[in-house]
N, C-alpha and C positions, 0 to 999 in steps of 0.2 A: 685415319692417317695411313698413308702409305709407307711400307718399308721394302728398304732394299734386302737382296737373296744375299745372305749372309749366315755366318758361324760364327761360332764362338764357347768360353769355358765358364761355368759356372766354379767359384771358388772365390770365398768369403776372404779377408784380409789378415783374419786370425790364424788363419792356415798358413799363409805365408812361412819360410826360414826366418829367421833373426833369432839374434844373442840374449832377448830379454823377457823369454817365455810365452811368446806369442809374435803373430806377421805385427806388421802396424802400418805408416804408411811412408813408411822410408828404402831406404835401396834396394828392399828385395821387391816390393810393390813397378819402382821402375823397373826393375830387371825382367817384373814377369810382363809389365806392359812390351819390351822387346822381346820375350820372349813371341808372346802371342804375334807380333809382326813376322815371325822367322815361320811360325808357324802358319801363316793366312790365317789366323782368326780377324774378326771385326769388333767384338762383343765379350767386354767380360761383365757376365753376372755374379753379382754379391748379393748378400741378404739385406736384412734392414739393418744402417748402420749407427741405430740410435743407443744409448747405453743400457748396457743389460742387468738384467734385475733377475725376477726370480726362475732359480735353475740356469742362468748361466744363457737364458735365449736369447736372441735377438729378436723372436715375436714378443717378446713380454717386458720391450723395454721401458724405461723409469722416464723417455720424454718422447714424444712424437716428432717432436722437432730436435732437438740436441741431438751431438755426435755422442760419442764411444770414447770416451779419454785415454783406455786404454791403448788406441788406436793410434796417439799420438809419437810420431817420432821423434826421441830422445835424444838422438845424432843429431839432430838440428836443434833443441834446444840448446845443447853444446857449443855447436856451432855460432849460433846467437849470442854466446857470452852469457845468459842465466842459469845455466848448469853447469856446473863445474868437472871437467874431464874427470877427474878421481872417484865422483859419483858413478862413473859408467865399469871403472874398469877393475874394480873387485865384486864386478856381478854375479848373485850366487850363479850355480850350474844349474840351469831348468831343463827339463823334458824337453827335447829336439821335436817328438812327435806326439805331443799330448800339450795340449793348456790346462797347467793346473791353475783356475782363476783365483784361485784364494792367495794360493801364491803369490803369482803374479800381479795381482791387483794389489797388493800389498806394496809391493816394491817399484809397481810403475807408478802408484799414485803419492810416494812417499818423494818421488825425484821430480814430480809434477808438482809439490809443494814447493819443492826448495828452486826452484824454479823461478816459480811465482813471484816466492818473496824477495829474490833478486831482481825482480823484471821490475818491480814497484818502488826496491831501494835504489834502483840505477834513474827511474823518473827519467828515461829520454825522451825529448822533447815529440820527436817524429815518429818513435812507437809510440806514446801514449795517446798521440792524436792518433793513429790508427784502430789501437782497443779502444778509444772512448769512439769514435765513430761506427766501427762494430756492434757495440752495445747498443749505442743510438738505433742504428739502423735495426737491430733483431729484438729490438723490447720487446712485442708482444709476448714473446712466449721465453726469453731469454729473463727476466724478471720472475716471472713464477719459476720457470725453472732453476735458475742460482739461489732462490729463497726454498723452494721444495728440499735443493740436496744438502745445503747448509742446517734444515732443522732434520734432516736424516740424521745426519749427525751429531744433532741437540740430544734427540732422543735414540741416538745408539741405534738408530734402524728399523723401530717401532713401526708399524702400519699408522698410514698418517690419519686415520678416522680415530686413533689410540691419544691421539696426541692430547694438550690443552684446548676446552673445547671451544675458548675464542678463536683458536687458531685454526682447527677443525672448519670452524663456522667462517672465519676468512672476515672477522669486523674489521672495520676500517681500522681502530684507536690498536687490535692488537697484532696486526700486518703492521703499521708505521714501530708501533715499539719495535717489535721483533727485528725491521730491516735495522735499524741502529744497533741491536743488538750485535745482530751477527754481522754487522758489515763489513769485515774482514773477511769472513766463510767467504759470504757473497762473491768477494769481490773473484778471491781464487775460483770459484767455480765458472764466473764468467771469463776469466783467463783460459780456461781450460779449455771453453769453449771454440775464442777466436783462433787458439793455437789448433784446435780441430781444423775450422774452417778456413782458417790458410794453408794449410799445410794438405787439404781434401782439396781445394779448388789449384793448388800447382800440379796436384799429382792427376786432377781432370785433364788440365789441360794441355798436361803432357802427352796423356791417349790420344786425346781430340785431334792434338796436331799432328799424330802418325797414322791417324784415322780406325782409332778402335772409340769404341762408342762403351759408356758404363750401363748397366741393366741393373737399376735397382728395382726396391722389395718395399710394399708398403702392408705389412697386415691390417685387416680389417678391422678387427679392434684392437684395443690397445690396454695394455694394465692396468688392475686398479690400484697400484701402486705406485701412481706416474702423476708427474706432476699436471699433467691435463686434465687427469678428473678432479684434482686437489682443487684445481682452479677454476672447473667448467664443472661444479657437479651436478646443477639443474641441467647435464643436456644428456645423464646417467637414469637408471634408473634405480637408485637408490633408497636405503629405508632412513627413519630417523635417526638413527645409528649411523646415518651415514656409513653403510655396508651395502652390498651387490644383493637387491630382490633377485635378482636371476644374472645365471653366466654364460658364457657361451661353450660351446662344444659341437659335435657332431655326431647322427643316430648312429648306431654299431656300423659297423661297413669292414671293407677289405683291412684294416688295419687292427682294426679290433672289436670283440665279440659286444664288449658292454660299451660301447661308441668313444669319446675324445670330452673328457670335461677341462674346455682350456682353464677355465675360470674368471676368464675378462667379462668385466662388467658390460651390461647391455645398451646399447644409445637409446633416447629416447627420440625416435625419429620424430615426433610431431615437437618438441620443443628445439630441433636440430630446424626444422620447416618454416618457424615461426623465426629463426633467425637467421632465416634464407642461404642456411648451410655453410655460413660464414668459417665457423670454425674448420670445419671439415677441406672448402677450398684452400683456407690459409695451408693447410694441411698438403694438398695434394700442391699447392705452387711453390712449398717448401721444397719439396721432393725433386720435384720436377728441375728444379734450379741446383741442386746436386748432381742427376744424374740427366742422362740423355733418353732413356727407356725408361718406364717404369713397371712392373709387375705388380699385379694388384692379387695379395692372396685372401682365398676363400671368395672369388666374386659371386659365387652364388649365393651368398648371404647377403647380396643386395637385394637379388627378389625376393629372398625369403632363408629367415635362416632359425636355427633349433634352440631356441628358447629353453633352457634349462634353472628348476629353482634352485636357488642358492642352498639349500639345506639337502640337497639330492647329492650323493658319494660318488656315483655315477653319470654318463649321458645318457643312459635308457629311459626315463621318463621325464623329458624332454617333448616338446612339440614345435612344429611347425608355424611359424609365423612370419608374414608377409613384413616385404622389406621397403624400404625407398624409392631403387627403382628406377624409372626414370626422372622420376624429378629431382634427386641429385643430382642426376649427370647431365641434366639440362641447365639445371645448376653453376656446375660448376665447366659447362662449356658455353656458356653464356660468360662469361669469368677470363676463362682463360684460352679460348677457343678449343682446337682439336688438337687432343694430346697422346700423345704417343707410347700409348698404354697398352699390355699384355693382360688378359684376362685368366687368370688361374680359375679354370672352368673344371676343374676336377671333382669326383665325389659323384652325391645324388644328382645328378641335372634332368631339371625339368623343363619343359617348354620356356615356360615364362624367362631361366637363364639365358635360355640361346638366344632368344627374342629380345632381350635386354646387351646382351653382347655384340650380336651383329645390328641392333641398332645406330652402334657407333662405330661400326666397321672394328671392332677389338680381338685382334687374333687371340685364339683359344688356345690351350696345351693339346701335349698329346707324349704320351708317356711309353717310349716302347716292351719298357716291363709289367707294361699291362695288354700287351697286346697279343698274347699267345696262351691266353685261359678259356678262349671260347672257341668260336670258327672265323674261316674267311669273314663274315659280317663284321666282325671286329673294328670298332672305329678308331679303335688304336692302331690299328697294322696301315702300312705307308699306304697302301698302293686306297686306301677308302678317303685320305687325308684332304681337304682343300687348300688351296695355296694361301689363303691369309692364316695360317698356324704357326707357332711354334713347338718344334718336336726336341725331347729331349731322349738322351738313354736312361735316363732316370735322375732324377733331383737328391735334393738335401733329406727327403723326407723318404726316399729309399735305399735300400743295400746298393754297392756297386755293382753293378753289371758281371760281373765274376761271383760274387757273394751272391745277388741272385739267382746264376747258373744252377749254382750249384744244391740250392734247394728251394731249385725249380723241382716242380713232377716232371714223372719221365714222359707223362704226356704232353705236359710243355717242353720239355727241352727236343725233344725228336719231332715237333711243331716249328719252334725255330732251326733245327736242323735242315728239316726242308725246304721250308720258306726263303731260308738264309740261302741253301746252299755250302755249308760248313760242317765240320766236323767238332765245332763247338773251344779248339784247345788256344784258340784266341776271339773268346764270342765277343770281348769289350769292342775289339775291332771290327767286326761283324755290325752291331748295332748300330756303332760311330758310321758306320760307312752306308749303310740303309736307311738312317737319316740323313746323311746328308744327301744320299741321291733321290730323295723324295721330294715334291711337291713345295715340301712346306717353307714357306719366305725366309722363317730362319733356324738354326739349326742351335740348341745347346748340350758340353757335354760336360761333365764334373772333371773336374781334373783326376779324383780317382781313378777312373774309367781311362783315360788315356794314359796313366802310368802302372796301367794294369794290376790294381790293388785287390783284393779282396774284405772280407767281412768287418777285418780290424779298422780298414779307412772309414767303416761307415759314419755320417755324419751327423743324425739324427735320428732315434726310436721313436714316432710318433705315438703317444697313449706312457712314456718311460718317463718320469719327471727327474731324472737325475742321470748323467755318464752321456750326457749329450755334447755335442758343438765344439769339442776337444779334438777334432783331427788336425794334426800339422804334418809338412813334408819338407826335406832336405833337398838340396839343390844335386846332392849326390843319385839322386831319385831321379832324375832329370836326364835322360841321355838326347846327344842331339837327333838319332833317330825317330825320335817321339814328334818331334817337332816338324821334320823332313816326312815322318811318315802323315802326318795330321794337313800338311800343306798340301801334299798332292790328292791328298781323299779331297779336300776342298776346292781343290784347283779343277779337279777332273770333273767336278757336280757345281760348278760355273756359282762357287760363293765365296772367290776372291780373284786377286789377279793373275792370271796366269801367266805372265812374262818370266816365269821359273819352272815350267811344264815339265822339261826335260831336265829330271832331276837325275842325280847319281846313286851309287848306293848309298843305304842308309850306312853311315859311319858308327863304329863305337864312340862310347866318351861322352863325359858329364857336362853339362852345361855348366859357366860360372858364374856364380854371385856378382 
């Protein structure tokens, strides 16, 4: 698929400002969709925005398909008449710039109850036919899912292989009891849901129609703590314990000595093949109907990815084994034709990746805090780039561009010295501005990086299981120069419109909420 020469910010929804301990997806989400207009962006990138389970990640969420309830905006439940204004307005005081989720999750899902239970005693005629059509329409995966998070709750948050082992085992007689039992859980959890997906598809199509496009995140696998393998566990590879024979990770590398043991259970691609990858597409059409882009992380785990035993503490002894390939993606473009897909080609890449990625014309990454360890060869440095790429100053999964500077070697930093042309004492603008005048189709940058953060903004410690995905920022953070300066870097490297070329000084002063 072709894309157009654009920019844009990478910055997940939990970052956002707001009064109730995290973004979500109410007026600060619009304000940053205008903001990005003021600034020429085209593209905001988020992570995967399904609900997060363990450690607090979004690669490790509890459904492939469900939203983030967390995520839901409470100003508009208000506004609806099922939450009562008094609920919002002796909100404790949360971290401005930190998500404490325990917190949080505590107090957003406590007003998402009382919510609920108003929306069901009020029985209006015209929202009920909405949620019961909702429901209708997402059963496949909305059914296991409101039953998965309702017995989370049975059993206080137990690993669901721990549970009753009829329920474990998924028999017909003890799935039918169970739904009666819990059928009030149920019902809230699917509540939860619609008010995600009404409340994600107003705030799409708010972008759409000012012409920013969303860039979501799909990881390649998914938890075993999720309710898809609860419900698809022949398509796992599993013991009779119904536990993970092998997990995933990656060999030692750039991030760490003894490699990444994610711990996601491994697919069994030949019982995925024999069901002509059904699950898998529902998966990616899901996606794909949320967002406009999609980024596919770890894609080299489709030609072949590192097999680790589950009894191993580490990813060092781990192996290499061949992946799907293309006959998933024959698959699932047989399915769904040609989709508009980002390949996160980072890590070991072997032939067989790249031969797998420009099979389908799928732009690659390209990381510029990796491109100043070697020499000119460098496929990281702009000027070796091809035009179907996406270049970042660096992702979720590295320091900010200041935080990296700064313990960079001095052979690297006097590398991008040169290179750059800079004296280093604004390198996030340096980077921002050498991707975007580069080759590559499109350009993303963290929001960090453009409000010139350092170490503390960072987002995530890849190999760190705990103190992750907790950055937020103020709108006081926000000067209109950021935005004025971000537009004309984009404007002058022909990756928006330039009918504002001739801009003025950059002004002091905070951008408003």
């Amino acid at each position: 698929m072709t894309f157009d020469r654009s920019s844009g910010i990478l910055l997940h929804p939990t970052s956002l400002p707001g009064p109730y301990g995290s973004g979500d997806l109410g007026a600060s989400s619009y304000h940053f969709v205008d903001w990005l207009l003021v600034a020429g962006q085209k593209l905001w990138q988020m992570l995967p925005l399904g609900p997060v389970g363990m450690g607090d990640s979004p690669y490790m969420c509890l459904s492939a398909f469900a939203g983030e309830p967390m995520l839901i905006d409470l100003q508009e439940l208000t506004e609806r008449g099922w939450l009562p204004k008094r609920e919002l307005q002796d909100h404790p005081v949360f971290n401005q710039s930190k998500v404490h989720y325990g917190d949080v999750k505590t107090f957003r899902m406590s007003k998402l109850r009382i919510a609920s239970d108003n929306f069901f005693a009020k029985d209006a005629k015209a929202e009920m036919e909405e949620f019961h059509s909702f429901c209708k329409k997402q059963k496949s995966w909305l059914e296991d899912y409101s039953l998965f998070m309702s017995l989370i709750q049975k059993y206080n948050g137990a690993e669901w292989s721990t549970w009753d082992a009829d329920l474990v085992r998924r028999t017909p007689g003890a799935i039918k009891s169970i739904r009666k039992e819990l059928a009030q859980e149920i019902r809230f959890w699917e509540f939860t849901q619609w008010c995600f997906f009404r409340q994600w598809f107003a705030l799409k199509n708010y972008a759409n129609e000012r012409g920013v496009k969303i860039v979501g995140d799909i990881p390649i696998f998914i938890a075993f703590q999720s309710a898809d393998v609860w419900a698809n566990q022949h398509l796992f590879h599993l013991d009779k314990e119904r536990k993970p024979k092998f997990v995933a990770g990656v060999p030692p590398d750039y991030f760490s000595v003894t490699g990444q043991r994610w711990g996601n259970p491994l697919y069994d691609w030949k019982a995925m093949h024999e069901e002509n990858y059904s699950w898998f597409i529902d998966r990616i059409r899901t996606t794909l109907a949320l967002v406009d882009i999609v980024r596919i992380d770890h894609f080299r785990g489709f030609a072949g990815y590192w097999e680790i035993p589950a009894t191993e503490a580490t990813a060092v002894k781990g192996r290499w084994v061949k992946g799907p390939a293309a006959k998933l993606f024959d698959a699932i473009e047989k399915k769904l034709g040609k989709m508009p897909i980002i390949a996160e080609d980072l890590g070991e890449i072997t032939p067989d990746v790249i031969e797998l990625r420009d099979r389908y014309d799928f732009p690659g990454m390209r990381i510029l805090q990796f491109a100043f360890a070697a020499d000119a060869k460098n496929n990281f440095l702009p000027h070796n780039y091809i035009a179907n790429t996406v270049v970042y100053s660096g992702t979720h999964d590295n320091d900010t561009t200041i935080g990296w500077f700064k313990s960079a070697t001095e052979r690297e930093r006097e590398f991008v010295k040169k290179y750059v042309g800079t004296d280093g004492k604004e390198i996030q603008w340096d980077l921002i501005r050498i991707a975007a005048q580069s080759v590559a189709v499109m350009a993303v940058f963290p929001m960090q990086d453009v409000l010139g953060l350092g170490t503390e903004a960072r987002m995530n410690m890849p190999g760190h299981a705990l103190g992750n995905w907790s950055w937020r920022f103020v709108w006081d953070q926000v000067q209109h120069w950021h935005a004025l300066k971000l537009y004309e870097i984009t404007a002058l490297t022909n990756r928006t419109k330039t009918d504002r070329l001739a801009l003025p000084d950059y002004p002091s002063g905070k951008a408003q909420p």
